[in-house]
C-alpha positions in Angstrom: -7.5 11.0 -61.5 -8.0 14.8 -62.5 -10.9 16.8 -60.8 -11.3 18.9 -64.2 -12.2 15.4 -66.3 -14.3 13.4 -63.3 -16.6 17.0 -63.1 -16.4 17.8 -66.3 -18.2 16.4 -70.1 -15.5 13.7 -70.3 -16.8 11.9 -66.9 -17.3 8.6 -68.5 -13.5 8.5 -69.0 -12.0 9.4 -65.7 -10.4 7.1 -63.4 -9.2 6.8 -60.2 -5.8 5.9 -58.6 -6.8 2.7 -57.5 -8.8 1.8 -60.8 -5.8 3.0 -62.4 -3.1 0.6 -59.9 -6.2 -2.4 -60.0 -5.9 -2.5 -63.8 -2.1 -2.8 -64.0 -2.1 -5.5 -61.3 -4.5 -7.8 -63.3 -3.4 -7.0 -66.8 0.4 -8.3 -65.2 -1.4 -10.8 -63.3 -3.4 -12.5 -66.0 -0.2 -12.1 -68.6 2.0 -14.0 -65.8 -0.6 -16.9 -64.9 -0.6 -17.4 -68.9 3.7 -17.3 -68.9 4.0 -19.9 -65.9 1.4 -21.9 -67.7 3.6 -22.2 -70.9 6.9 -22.0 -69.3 7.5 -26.1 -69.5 6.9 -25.6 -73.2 9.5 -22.5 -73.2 12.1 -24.4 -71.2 12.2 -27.2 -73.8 12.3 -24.8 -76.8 15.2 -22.9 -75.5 16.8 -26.0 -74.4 17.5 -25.2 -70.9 20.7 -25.7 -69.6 21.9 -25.3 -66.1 22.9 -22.0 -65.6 19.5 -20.5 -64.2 21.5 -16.6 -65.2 21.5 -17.2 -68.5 18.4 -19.1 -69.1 16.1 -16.2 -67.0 18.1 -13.3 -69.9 16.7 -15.7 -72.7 13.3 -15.5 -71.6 13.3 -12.0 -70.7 14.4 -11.6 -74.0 11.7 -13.9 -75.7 9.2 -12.2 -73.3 10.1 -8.4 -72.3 6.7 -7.9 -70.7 7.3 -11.1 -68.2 10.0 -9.0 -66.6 7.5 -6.7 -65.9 4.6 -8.3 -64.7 6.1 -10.1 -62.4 8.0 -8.2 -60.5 5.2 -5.3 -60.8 1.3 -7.3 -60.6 1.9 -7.6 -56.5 3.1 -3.6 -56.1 0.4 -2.6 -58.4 -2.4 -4.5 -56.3 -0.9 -3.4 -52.7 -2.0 0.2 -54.1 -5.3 -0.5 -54.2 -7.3 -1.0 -50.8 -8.4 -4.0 -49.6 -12.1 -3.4 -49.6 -12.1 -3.1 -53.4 -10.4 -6.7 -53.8 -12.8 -8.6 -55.9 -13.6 -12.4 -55.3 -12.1 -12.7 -58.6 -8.8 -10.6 -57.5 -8.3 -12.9 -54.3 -8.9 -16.2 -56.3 -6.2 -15.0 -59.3 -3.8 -13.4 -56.5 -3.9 -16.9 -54.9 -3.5 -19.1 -57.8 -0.3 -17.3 -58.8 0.9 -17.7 -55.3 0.1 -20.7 -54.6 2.8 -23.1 -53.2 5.3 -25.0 -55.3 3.8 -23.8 -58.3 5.6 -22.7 -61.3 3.9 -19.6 -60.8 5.6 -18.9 -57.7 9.0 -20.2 -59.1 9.2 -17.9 -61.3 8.3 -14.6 -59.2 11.3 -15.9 -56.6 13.4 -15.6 -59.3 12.2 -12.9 -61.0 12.2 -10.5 -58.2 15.7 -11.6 -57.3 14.9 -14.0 -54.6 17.2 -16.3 -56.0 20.7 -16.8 -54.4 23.9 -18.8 -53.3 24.2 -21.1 -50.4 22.8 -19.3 -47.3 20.4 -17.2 -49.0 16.6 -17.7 -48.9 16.5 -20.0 -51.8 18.9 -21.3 -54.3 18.8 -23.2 -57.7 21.5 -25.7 -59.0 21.4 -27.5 -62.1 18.1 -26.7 -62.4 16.6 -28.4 -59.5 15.6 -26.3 -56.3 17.9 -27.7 -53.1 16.5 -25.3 -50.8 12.8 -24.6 -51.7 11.3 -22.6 -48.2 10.1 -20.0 -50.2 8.4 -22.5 -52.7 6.8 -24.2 -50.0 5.8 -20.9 -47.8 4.6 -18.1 -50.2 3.7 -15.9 -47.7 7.5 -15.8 -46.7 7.7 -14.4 -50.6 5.2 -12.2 -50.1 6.5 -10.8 -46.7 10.1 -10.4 -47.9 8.7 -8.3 -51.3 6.8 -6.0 -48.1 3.7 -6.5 -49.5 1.3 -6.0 -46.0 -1.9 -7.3 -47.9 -0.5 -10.4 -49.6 1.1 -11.3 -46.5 -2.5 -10.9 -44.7 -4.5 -12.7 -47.1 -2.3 -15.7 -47.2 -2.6 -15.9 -43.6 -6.0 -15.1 -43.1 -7.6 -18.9 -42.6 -11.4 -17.7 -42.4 -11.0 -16.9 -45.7 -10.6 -20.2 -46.5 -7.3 -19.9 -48.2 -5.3 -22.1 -45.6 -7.2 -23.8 -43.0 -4.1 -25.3 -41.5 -2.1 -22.0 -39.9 0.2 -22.1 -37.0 1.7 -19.9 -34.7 5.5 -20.9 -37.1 3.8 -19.3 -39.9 3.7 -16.4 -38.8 6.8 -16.4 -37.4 8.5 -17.6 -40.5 7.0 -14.7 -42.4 8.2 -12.9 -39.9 11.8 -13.7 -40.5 11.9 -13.2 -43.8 10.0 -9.2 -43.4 12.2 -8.5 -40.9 15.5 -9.7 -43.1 13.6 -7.4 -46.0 13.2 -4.4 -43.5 9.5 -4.0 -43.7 8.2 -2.6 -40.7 4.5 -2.2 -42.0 4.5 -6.3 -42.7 6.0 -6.4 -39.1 3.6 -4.6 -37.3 1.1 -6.3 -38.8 2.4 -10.0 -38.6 3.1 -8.8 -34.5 -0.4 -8.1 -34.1 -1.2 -12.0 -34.7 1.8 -13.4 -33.0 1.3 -15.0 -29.6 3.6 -12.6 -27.2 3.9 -12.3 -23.8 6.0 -10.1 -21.2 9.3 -12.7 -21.4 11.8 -12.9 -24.0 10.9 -14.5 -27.2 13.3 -16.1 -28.9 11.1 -16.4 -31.4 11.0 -12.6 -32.3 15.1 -13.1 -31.5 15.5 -15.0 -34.7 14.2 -12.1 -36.6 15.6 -9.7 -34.6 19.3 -11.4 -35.6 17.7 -10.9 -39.6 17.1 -7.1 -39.5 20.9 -6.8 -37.7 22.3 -8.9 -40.1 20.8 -6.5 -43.0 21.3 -3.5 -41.2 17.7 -2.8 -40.7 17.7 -0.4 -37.6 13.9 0.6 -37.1 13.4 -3.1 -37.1 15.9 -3.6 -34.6 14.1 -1.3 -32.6 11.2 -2.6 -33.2 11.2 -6.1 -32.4 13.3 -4.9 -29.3 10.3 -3.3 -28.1 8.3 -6.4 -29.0 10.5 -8.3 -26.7 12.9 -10.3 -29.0 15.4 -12.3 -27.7 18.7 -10.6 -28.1 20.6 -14.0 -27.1 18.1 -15.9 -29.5 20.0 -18.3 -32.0 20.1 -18.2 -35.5 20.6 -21.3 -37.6 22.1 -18.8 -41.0 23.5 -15.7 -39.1 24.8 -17.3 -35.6 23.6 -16.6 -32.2 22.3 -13.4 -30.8 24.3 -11.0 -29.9 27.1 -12.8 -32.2 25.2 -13.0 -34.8 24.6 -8.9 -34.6 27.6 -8.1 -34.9 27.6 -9.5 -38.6 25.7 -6.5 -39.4 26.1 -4.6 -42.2 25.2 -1.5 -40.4 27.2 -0.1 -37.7 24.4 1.9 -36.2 22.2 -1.1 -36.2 25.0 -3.3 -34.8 25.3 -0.7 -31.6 21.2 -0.4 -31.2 21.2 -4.5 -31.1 23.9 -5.2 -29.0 23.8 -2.2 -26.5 23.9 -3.5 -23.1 20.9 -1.8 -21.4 18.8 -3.7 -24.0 
């Protein structure tokens, strides 16, 4: 990292910034793969009941570097560019992401991805009732804002899903825009079939960002040609469905009339 060491008698120990955020990301990623490997075992020790709360403070407790890691391996990795991803790196960053795994159970609920009725995803009695982010993990990744995740996930010719369709990407879409991450935006537009109409498809996002108050994706998507009338099956219909913002200014840019 310093100048003075990488030029000076202790070069062997310097390090760079990305050698630096590369190592945190697979020292969390290798110590979550192992946690969601044992977690059956965990659940049966602690005799589980069904407050999810409660039994995610247990664990953290049994385990204060799972807290950690998995909120922080994904972060850690986005640091570091693309090019020096490892066959290795993209094999363990898919395995811990891949769909319906335990794995990916437990980074929706530890990075808070967990709610009530309405929300993304919920858990009740132990059982998932709504499980869209189980089944879509680059919905988790695009909600968390991590741009090179999200790409990865979706990229087929690498082999990782040979099955991708235009809703993919417009689910992942959705869930960015509900996040406010513009940089997983642009980048999830750029793949996105869009022509000069309205899309009602970039609407149902559009009504996402509103609803969080997320004005630069407002004006974003706007510009992308979102429907402003588009419905929403969680937040209403268009316009409507704007005005359940949480952000006044947002509200005004989403609903103004020249739009």
């Amino acid at each position: 990292m310093s100048d003075r060491i990488a030029n000076g008698p202790a070069a062997h120990f310097s390090i760079t910034d990305s050698d630096a955020h590369m190592h945190v990301a697979l020292s969390c990623l290798a110590y979550h793969l192992h946690r969601s490997s044992t977690s059956e075992e965990d659940d049966k020790a602690l005799k589980l009941t069904a407050d999810p709360p409660e039994s995610r403070a247990m664990l953290d407790k049994k385990w204060p570097l799972n807290s950690y890691a998995v909120k922080n391996w994904m972060p850690h990795l986005e640091l570091v560019p693309r090019e020096k991803w490892s066959v290795d790196v993209v094999n363990l960053a898919t395995r811990a992401l891949t769909a319906r795994s335990e794995s990916l159970s437990m980074i929706i609920e530890g990075n808070n991805l967990v709610g009530g009725r309405g929300s993304e995803y919920y858990v009740e009695y132990g059982y998932f009732k709504e499980p869209n982010l189980l089944r879509r993990p680059q919905c988790v990744t695009a909600r968390l804002g991590c741009v090179k995740l999200t790409e990865m996930l979706l990229c087929a010719s690498a082999g990782i899903n040979s099955y991708l369709t235009q809703g993919d990407f417009y689910m992942a879409l959705q869930y960015a825009a509900r996040g406010g991450h513009t940089a997983v935006i642009q980048s999830l537009l750029e793949k996105v079939v869009c022509d000069n109409t309205k899309s009602d498809k970039l609407g149902k996002a559009l009504v996402a960002a509103a609803y969080e108050g997320h004005a630069d994706v407002v004006n974003l998507l706007l510009d992308s040609n979102a429907d402003v009338d588009a419905p929403h099956d969680k937040w209403g219909v268009g316009a409507p469905g704007c005005r359940m913002s949480k952000s006044l200014a947002c509200r005004e840019v989403a609903c103004s009339p020249w739009r």
